[in-house]
Phi, psi and omega in degrees: 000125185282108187299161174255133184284108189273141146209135182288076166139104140257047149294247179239343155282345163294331174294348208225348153258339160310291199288344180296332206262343188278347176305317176260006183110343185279154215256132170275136181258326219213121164213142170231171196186169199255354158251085156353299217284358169269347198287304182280338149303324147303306184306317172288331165320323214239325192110331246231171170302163167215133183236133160320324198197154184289348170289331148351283170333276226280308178291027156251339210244180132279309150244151189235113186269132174229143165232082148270330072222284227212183190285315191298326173315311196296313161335269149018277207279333175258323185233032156307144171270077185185240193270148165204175207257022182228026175272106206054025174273039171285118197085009196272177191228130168233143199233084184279097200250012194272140152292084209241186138323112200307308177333320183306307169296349202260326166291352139301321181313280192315326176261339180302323184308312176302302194291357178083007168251187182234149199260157139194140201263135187233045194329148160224147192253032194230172166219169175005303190301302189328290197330302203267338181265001194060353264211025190282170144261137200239108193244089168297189184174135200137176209273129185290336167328292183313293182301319185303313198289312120005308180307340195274314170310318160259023169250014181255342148296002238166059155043033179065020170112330206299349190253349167312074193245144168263122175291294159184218163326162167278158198109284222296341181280358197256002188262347182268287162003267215290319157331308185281332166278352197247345165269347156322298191287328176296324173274016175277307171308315202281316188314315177298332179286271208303340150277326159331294161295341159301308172335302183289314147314351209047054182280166156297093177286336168323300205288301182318302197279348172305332183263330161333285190300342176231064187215185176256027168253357160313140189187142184327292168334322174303307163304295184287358199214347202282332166277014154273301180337282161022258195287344213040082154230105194263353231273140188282119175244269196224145199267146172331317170289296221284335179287340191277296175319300202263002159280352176271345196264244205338328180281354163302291188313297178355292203313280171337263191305347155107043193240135175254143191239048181308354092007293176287315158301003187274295205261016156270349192273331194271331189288335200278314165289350148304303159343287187296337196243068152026012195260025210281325188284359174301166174282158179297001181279341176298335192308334173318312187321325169285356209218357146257147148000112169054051149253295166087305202124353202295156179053349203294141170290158183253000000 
């Protein structure tokens, strides 16, 4: 029996995973967000409910997908004494997929467990296109049990399993997670200080990242970002706020072991001051704004 699929949080990675799966057969039955009006436009897209409320959700589905924004959201959404996705959830499957606090996950589990359902954390190291293209890499967390039960479903999001790790217990995938955004970001910042200073040289940028790539200064970041600084072409894959937050989620975990991250905490202050200078929805590659000559954010369209 092909389960039927709830999801919680249909922006554009939840939406684009939402269409991968009704696309491979699994049937969406159901989907909500706290914007009506996104909620009900996937829903008319896909044939399904737009549900009033999250119990809605959980008495439509067997499994239920969230992509949430923060920790309070998740919260939110498992223990609101009003509505919540665990109000008649005995037997259901929940697929957590936001970039959160490891503690979150662990504290969801423990109440999907109560409610007589189960839980697993579904990291994803990806964007927008993967989403829609299935192609995510996917860092699990959770009962190995779970995740097994689970696999055929999150191996049509993953490139057919090949993109597919079960990390570990719940926590440890969102804690592999917040690592990987935090070295991300750190080599995001620095790719922007060295072209901001080539510029600032009157260097050739072009010619700079050609050595920059067959150099030890080569980097994933390089690929994806380095001709939008370039260029300021920002249009948002994942935003300056979501880059500040999960570098504060590790320097948290940081905290907790009693580890100075000066790096990270470097490139949490400069992602926390896009914020603040209104540049938080650029894609993270804006940080470049800070850091060539006369820019700021100053002409870029809005």
């Amino acid at each position: 029996m092909v389960e039927k699929i709830g999801f919680v949080g249909v922006g554009r990675m939840g939406a684009n995973m939402a269409r991968r799966l009704e696309e491979v057969g699994y049937p969406v039955v159901a989907v909500y967000d706290v914007r009506a009006d996104v909620a009900r436009s996937l829903a008319h897209e896909l044939g399904c409910e737009v549900c009033p409320t999250l119990v809605r959700v959980t008495a439509l589905s067997d499994v239920v997908i969230t992509v949430v924004t923060d920790d309070g959201a998740m919260r939110k959404i498992y223990a609101d004494k009003k509505d919540n996705l665990l109000k008649g959830a005995a037997g259901r499957v929940f697929i957590n997929c936001a970039t959160l606090t490891p503690k979150v996950h662990v504290e969801v589990e423990k109440l999907a467990k109560k409610a007589g359902a189960e839980s697993l954390e579904a990291c994803m190291a990806s964007s927008i296109t993967q989403a829609r293209q299935g192609t995510l890499y996917l860092m699990c967390g959770g009962a190995e049990e779970t995740f097994n039960r689970m696999k055929p479903i999150l191996t049509k999001l993953s490139n057919e399993g090949q993109l597919l790790r079960h990390i570990g217990k719940a926590g440890q995938a969102a804690s592999v997670k917040a690592l990987v955004n935090m070295v991300m970001n750190i080599n995001t910042a620095g790719l922007a200080e060295g072209l901001g200073l080539g510029a600032a040289l009157g260097l050739d940028l072009k010619v700079l990242m050609e050595v920059f790539s067959q150099t030890g200064a080569n980097s994933r970041v390089l690929q994806t970002d380095g001709e939008d600084m370039q260029n300021r072409e920002h249009s948002c894959f994942f935003s300056a706020a979501h880059a500040a937050k999960d570098s504060g989620i590790a320097l948290n975990l940081a905290k907790q072991k009693k580890l100075d991250l000066p790096l990270a905490a470097a490139t949490f202050k400069q992602y926390s001051k896009m914020v603040k200078l209104g540049l938080g929805e650029l894609d993270k590659s804006g940080i470049a704004e800070l850091t060539f000559k006369g820019r700021s954010g100053k002409g870029l369209k809005k």
